[in-house]
N, C-alpha and C positions, 0 to 999 in steps of 0.2 A: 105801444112800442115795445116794453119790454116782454111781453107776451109773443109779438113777432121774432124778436131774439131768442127768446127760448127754445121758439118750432125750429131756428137756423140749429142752436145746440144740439138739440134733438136729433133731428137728421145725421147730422156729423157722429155725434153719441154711437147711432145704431151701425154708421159705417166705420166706425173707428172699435166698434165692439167686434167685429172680426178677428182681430188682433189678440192672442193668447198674450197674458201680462209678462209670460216669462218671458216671450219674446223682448221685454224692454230690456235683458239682461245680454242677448246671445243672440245671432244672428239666425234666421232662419234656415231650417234643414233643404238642402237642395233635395229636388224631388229626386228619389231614388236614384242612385249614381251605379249600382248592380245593374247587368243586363244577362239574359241570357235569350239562346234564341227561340226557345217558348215563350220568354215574355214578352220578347219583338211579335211572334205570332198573335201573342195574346192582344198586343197592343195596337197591330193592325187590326184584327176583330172589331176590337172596342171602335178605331176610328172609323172604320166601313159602317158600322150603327150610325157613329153621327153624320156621315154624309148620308142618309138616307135621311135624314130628318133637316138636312141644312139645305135653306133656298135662296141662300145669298150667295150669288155667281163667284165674285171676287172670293170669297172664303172659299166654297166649293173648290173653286179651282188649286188654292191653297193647299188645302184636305188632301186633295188628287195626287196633287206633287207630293206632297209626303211620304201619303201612301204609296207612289209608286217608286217614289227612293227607297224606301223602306222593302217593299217586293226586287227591286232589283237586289237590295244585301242579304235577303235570307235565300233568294238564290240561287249564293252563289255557295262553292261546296267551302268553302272556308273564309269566318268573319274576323279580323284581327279585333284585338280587345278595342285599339281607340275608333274602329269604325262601328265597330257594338255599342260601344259608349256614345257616339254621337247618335246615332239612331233612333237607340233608349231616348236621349234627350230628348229630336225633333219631335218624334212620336208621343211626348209626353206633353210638348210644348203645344200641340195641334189639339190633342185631345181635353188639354184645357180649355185653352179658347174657343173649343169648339161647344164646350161643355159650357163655359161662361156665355158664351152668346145663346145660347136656347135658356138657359137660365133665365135672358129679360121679356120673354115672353113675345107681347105685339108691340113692346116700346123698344123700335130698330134702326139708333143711328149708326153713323157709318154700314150703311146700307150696300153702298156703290162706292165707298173709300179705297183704295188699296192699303189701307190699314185700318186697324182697329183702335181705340182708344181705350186707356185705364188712366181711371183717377187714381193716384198713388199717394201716400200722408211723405210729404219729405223727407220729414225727419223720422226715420224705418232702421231700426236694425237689421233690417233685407237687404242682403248683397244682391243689388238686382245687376243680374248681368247678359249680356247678350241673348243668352240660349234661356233666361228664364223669363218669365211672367210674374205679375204682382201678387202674391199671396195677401196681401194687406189691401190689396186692390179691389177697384168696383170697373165694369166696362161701364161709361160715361159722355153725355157730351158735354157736362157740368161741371166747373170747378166754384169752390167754395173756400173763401176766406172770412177770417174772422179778426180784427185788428183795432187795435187801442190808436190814437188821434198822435201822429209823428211814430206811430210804429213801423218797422220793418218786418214783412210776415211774408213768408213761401206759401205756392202751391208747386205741386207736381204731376205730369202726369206723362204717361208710358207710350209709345206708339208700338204698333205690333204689326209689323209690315206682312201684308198679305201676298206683296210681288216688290221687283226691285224699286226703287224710284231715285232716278240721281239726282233729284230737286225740288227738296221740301223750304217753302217759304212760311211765316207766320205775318200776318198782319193785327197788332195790338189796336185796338178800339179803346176812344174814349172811355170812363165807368160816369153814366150817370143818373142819379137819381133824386130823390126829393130834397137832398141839400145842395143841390150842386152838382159841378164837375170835377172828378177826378183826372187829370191828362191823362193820355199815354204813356207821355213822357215818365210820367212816377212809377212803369213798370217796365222792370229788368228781365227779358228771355233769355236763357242759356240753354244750353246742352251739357247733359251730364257725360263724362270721358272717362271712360274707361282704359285700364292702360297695366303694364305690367311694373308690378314692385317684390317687393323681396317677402317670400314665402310663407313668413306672419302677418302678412300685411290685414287690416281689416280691424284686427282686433289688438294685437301688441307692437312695441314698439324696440322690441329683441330684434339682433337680426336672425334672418335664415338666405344664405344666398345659394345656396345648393341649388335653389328652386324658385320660379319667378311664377307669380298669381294673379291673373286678373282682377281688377277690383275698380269698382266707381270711383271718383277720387274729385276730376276739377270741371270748375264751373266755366265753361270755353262760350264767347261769340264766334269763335273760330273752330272748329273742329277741326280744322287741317294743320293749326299751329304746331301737335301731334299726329305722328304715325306709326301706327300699332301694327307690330310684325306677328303673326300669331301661328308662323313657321317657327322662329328663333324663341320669340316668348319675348322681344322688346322694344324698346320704344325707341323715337328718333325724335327731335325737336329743331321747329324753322328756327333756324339766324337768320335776320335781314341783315345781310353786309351792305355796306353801300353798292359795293360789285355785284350784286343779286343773291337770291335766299339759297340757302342751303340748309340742307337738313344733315344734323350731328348727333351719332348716337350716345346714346344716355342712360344706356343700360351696360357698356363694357365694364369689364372688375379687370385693372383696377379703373377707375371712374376718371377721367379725363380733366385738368384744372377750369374753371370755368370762370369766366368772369362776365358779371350783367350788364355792367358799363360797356366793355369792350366787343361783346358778342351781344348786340341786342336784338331783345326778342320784346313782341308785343302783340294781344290779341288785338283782335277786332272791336272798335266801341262800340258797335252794333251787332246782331246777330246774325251771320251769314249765313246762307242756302245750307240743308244739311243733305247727307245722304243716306239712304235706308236699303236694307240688303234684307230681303226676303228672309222670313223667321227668324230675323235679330233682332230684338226689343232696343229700345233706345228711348231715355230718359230725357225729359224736359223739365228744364226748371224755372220757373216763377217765381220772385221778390218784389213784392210790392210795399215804396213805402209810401202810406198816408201823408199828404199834409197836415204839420199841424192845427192849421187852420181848418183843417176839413169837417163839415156838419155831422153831427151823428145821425149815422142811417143807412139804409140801405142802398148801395148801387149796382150796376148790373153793365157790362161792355161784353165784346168776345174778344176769341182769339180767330182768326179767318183764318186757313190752311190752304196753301196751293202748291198738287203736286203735280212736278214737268208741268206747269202751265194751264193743266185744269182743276177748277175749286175743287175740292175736297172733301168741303166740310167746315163747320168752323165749333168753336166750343164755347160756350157762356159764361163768363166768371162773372160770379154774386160776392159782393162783398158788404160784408158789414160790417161800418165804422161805429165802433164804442163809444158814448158818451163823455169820454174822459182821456186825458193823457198819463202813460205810467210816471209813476213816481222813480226816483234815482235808488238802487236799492239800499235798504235797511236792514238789520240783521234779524232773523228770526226770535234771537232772546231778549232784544232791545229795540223796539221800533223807532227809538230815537238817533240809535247808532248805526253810522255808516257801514252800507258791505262794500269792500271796496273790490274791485275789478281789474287785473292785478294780469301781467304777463313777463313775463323777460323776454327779451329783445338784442340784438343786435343793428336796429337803425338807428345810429351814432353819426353826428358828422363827423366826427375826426376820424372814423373806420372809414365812412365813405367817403372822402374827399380823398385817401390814398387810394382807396380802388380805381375812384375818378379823375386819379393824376392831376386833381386840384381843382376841378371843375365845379366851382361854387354852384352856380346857376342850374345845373346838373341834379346836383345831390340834394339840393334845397327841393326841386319838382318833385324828385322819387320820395325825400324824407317828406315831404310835406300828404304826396298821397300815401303814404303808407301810415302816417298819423289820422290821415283823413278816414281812413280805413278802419283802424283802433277804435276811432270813436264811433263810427255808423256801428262796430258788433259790442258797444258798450263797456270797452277795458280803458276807461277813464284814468287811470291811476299807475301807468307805466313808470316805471322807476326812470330817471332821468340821467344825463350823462354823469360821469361819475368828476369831481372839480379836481382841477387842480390849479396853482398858478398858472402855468405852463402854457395849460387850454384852457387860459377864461374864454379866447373868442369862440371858440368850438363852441366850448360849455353856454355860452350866453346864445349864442344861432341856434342853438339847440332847443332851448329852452321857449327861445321865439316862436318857433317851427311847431312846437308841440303845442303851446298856451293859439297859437293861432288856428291850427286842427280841432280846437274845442279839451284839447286835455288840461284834465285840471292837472295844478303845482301844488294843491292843497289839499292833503299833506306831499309834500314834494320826497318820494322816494329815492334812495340810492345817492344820497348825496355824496358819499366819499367813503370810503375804508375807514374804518378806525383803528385798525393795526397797520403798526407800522411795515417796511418790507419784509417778507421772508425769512432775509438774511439776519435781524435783528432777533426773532423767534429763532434762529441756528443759535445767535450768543444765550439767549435765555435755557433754551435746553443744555448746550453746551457746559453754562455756569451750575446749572443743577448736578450734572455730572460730574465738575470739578472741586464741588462744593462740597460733596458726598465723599470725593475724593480724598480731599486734604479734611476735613474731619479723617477718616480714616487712617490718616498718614499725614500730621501736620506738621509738613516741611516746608521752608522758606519757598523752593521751585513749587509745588502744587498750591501754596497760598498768589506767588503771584500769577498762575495760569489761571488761578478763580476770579482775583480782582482785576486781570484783564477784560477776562470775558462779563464778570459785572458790570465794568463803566461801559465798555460797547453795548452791552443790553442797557443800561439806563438811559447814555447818552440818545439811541434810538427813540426809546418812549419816549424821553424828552422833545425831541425833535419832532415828532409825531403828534404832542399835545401842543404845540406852538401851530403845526400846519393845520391839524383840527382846529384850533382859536380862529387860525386866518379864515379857514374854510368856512366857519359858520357864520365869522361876520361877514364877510362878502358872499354869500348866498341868501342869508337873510334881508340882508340888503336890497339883494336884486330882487327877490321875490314877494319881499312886505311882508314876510309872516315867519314866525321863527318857528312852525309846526313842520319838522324837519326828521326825517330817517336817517340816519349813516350805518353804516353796513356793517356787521359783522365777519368772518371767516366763513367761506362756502361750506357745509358739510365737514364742520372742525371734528378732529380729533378731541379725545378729552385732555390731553397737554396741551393744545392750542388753544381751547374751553380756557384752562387756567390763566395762560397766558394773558388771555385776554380781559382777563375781568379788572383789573385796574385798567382802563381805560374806556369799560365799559362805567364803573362805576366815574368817571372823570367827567364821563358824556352824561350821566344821570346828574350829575351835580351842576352843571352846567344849563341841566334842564332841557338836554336835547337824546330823543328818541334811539333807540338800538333797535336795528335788525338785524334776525340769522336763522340760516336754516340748521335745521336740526333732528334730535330722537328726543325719546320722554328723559335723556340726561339729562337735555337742558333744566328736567326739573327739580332735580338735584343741585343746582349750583345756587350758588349764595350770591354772587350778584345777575339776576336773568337781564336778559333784555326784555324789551316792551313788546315784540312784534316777533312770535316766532311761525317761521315756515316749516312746520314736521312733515317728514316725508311719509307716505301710505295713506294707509284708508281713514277718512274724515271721523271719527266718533266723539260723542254729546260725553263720555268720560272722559277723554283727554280735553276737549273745550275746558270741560268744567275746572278740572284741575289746573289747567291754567290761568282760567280767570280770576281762581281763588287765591294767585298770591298779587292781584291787586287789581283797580278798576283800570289802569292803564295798558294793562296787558291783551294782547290781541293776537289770535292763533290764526293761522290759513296751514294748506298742505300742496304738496305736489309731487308727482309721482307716481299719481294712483287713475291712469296713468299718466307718464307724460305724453308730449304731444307725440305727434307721427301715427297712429290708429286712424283710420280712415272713416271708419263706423260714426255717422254724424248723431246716433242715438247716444253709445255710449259717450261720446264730448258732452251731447246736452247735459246727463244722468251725472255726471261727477263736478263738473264745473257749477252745476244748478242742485237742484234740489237736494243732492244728496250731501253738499258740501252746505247749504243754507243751515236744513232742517241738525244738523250737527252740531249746529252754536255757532260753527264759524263766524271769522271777521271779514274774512275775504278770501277769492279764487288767486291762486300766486303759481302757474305750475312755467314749467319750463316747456318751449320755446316760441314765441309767435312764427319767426323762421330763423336757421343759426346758417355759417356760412362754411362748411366742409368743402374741398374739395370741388364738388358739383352736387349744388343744393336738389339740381334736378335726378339726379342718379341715386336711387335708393341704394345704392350700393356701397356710397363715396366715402362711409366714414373704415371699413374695413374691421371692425373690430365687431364686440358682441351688438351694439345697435344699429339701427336703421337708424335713415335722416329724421332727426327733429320738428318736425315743421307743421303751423297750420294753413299757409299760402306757399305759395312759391313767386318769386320776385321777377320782375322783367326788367327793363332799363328803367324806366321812369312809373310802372303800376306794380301793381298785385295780381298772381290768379288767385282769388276765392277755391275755397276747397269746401266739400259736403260738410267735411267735420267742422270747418270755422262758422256752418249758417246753424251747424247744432253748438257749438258755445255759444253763440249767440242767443237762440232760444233757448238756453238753458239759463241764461243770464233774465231773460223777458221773464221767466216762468216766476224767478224771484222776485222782478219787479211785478209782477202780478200779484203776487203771495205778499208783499209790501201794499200793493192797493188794497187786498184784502182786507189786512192786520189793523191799516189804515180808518178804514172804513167802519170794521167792527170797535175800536176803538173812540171815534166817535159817535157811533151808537151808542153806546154803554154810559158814557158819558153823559149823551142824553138824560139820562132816567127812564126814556119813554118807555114801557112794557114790551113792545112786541118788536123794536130794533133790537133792547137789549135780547131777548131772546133771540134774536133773527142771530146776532151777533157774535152770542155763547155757542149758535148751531155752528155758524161759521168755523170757530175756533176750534172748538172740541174736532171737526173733521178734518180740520188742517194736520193737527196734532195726531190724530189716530191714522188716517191714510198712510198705507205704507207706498213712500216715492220709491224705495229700491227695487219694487216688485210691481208698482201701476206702471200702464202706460200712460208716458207725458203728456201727449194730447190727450187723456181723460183728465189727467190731474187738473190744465190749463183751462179744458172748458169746464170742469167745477165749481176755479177759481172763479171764472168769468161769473155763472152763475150764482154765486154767495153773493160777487161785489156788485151786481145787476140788481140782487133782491133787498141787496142793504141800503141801498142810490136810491131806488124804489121807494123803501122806507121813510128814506130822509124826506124826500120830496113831498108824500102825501101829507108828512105834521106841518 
């Protein structure tokens, strides 16, 4: 058995070796974006060769039409640069796939398809987009999965239309094999949407609105939900009103107020008919989760294809299930300590219940799937509503809502502020200044402008340590456990740092946890909190240094970057391995999705960023986006790297000679592999095979 698993890595190994490693860093170069019209000539040449050597009708004909768009624009006595540009493109896009298809020699599906197929790795730092082809790609009629037991794992793969087709269907087949059956049901087909966003899109999270970019982005059953103007450069999106749909643009600056409750929108629960337009590539995407119950082994089902109403084609998906289920992650420097899974949010009842003018039964469906959500890409550890008197019932539905979605309350983050209002930091500064003052000048008037503003700053604190008491015993209360966060100042100043630290020290004495986000100040301060969030790039020095002023101390970062980057590689690469192998404690970045203006208009917040977001919200779901299915595997990649650690760990234990060796190999390559610079799916199937040959081990003593 684990011998037949190896030849599945293997294979994958040699097609995922395609892939330049730098590529995990930077998205791939569009094939030459220069034209001139020597190289249109040159470029007809080239394709006039491969039709001479191509006997597939459908592509031929293909070829023809290129080529002859092509001979009508060098033609003519004058070519405008964007008709040069597109040209260049077509012409480069043919003579790939024309070049990819003599590549497979006498093995020729999609034979008679009006399109072609490419197996694609999902998670790509390749902006694949209309007018290109898959550089990471294989033409195929075979998808291949590899998955741990209750996993969630992608395949993808690319269509390449040879002529138009206004109705592509897919029909998912059972997977079965020698344990069993996998449903259908367990697999999720989408289409990957392409769509216009704001100029840095892909890679940052800065704005640029001068200029609007195409870029892959959401995971649609509906393809028509959006419509892409690619005269204007933007998008439009259905409202179903009760009075019939209408579609509302979503690309105007400035961005139009939008509300989800009121204007709802919703895909498809299923995957509808797509459409395909001659020489525009178009992406599918695959999510399969395993039962956990499911046998380890091997299974095998298709995908059936039918275009306008005759078959197509269909494609094989091989999947093999892992002997084992992942583990919840652990940290790289402590396989005993939690990594926790960490996002800020905005799905609050008490926010949502004013959108929904009070609509309990409403906000409870949408918060309960957007919890439901959280936990299938494994951010377990959402900070919770924040308490007050005021909102216990908010705060308690809330809290329901989240523990019933599977999120844990342990440790229950965000419990409440620990500083008191704003206004009370005004008396504290204020007193520093008056304080300074009257030393200076100690007159009766400047002593009592100081001893004003003192009792208004005490009285504060005071008040603030009374509603922390309440807070903690009525939260602890509700939850059974007093392993509890309360929040620090967002990105304090270092006067607001000072401020803070009696209260911080109040909450240490008390025996209950601080969090705040921060810079390496916070290492400087004499009372720290437990749990800090540093903004920027993750590093094993800063871990360290903060572990070292005690064992209760726990680092994450975020910013590096935050969300809104579309690139589902870079999401995995920062939230996963590069934030693990750094000591981290946990991933914490900002925002699952936040609510500007019109969360759908990358436009809507008007200042130096683009919207925040890894989904975008509808009435009552989520759309999934590329980059949420790479946090996601970037999250697996950990818990795989935990199966490892796992593993090797009770090998060693053992005594036996050749686990512990097996074990030391393991580690030593965990530890030396540089994750900044492999690619993830090499890294993943490594893991795979350390933890396959340690399992191995066990079983034979």
């Amino acid at each position: 058995m684990f011998k037949r698993l190896m030849l599945v890595v293997t294979m994958l190994c040699t097609l995922l070796l395609v892939v330049s490693p730098a590529m995990a860093n930077s998205a791939s170069p569009a094939p030459g974006d220069s034209w001139s019209r020597e190289r249109l000539a040159a470029q007809v040449s080239e394709l006039n060769a491969l039709l001479g050597i191509t006997d597939r009708l459908p592509l031929k004909q293909f070829l023809e039409s290129v080529r002859n768009q092509a001979n009508t624009v060098l033609g003519s006595a004058d070519i405008t640069p964007e008709v040069g540009l597109k040209t260049h493109k077509a012409l480069g896009y043919a003579i790939k796939l024309a070049s990819d298809v003599n590549l497979l020699g006498s093995y020729a599906p999609w034979t008679h398809s009006p399109f072609i197929v490419y197996e694609a790795p999902p998670i790509s730092p390749e902006k694949r987009l209309p007018d290109t082809l898959p550089q990471d790609g294989v033409l195929s009629d075979q998808l291949s999965v590899i998955s741990a037991k209750g996993e969630f794992e992608a395949a993808s793969f690319v269509l390449a239309p040879l002529s138009d087709v206004s109705s592509v269907t897919f029909a998912v087949s059972d997977l079965t094999g020698e344990g069993g059956t996998i449903p259908a049901g367990a697999i999720d087909l989408r289409v990957v949407k392409t769509w216009y966003q704001g100029g840095t899109a892909w890679q940052s999270y800065f704005s640029d609105s001068s200029k609007q970019v195409l870029v892959p982005e959401l995971l649609l059953h509906d393809e028509n939900l959006i419509l892409v103007d690619h005269n204007r450069k933007g998008n439009s999106l259905r409202v179903d009103y009760p009075t019939g749909s209408q579609y509302k643009d979503i690309s105007n600056i400035p961005a139009t107020k939008f509300n989800t409750y009121e204007e709802p929108v919703e895909d498809s629960l299923t995957l509808l008919p797509i459409e395909l337009k001659q020489g525009e590539s178009k992406q599918m995407w695959l999510t399969l989760k395993v039962p956990g119950q499911a046998a380890a082994g091997f299974y095998t089902g298709s995908i059936d294809i039918v275009a306008d109403g005759v078959p197509a084609g269909s494609l094989a998906l091989h999947v093999r299930v892992l002997p084992y289920e992942l583990p919840q992650p652990k940290t790289y420097y402590d396989v005993n300590k939690d990594f926790y899974v960490m996002l800020y949010h905005q799905s609050r009842v008490k926010e949502h219940l004013v959108q929904a003018k009070g609509d309990l039964a409403l906000v409870e469906t949408k918060l309960l799937n957007d919890y439901q959500n959280l936990a299938d890409h494994n951010a377990l550890h959402i900070p919770g509503p924040l308490y007050s008197v005021a909102d216990r019932a908010t705060f308690t539905k809330q809290l329901e809502l989240m523990q019933q979605a599977g999120l844990s309350l342990n440790p229950l983050f965000g419990v409440k502020q620990t500083f008191p209002p704003y206004d009370i930091f005004n008396k504290y500064t204020g007193y520093l200044a008056a304080k300074a003052t009257y030393e200076a000048n100690p007159t009766e008037a400047n002593k009592q402008a100081m001893d004003t503003l003192y009792y208004a700053w005490r009285n504060g604190v005071n008040a603030q340590k009374a509603a922390l008491d309440e807070a903690y015993d009525y939260v602890s209360n509700f939850v059974g456990h007093t392993n509890l966060y309360f929040d620090g100042w967002d990105e304090p100043s270092w006067t607001m740092l000072q401020f803070q630290q009696e209260m911080w020290q109040y909450m240490h004495d008390k025996g209950v946890k601080v969090f705040s986000t921060g810079t390496e100040r916070h290492f400087e301060l004499d009372v720290k909190e437990n749990f800090l969030n540093i903004v920027g790039e993750p590093t094993r020095e800063k871990a360290d240094m903060w572990h070292s002023f005690g064992s209760d101390k726990m680092i994450t970062n975020y910013a590096y970057p935050h969300t809104g980057p579309e690139n589902p590689d870079l999401m995995r690469q920062r939230h996963g391995m590069w934030t693990y192998k750094a000591n981290y404690d946990a991933t914490y970045n900002y925002i699952f999705y936040e609510g500007p203006p019109n969360i759908w208009n990358d436009n809507s917040i008007q200042d130096e960023f683009r919207n925040f977001n890894l989904v975008y919200p509808t009435r009552t779901k989520l759309i999934d986006t590329i980059a949420w299915e790479g946090f996601r595997e970037g999250i697996d990649d950990i818990r795989y790297a935990t199966k490892l650690k796992q593993a090797a760990a009770a090998a060693i234990a053992s005594g036996q000679a050749d686990r512990v060796a097996a074990a030391n190999n393991a580690l030593f390559w965990l530890e030396e592999v540089d994750e900044r610079s492999t690619n993830q799916d090499l890294l993943r199937l490594e893991m795979i095979r350390h933890i396959g040959l340690l399992l191995d081990l066990e079983t034979t003593h």
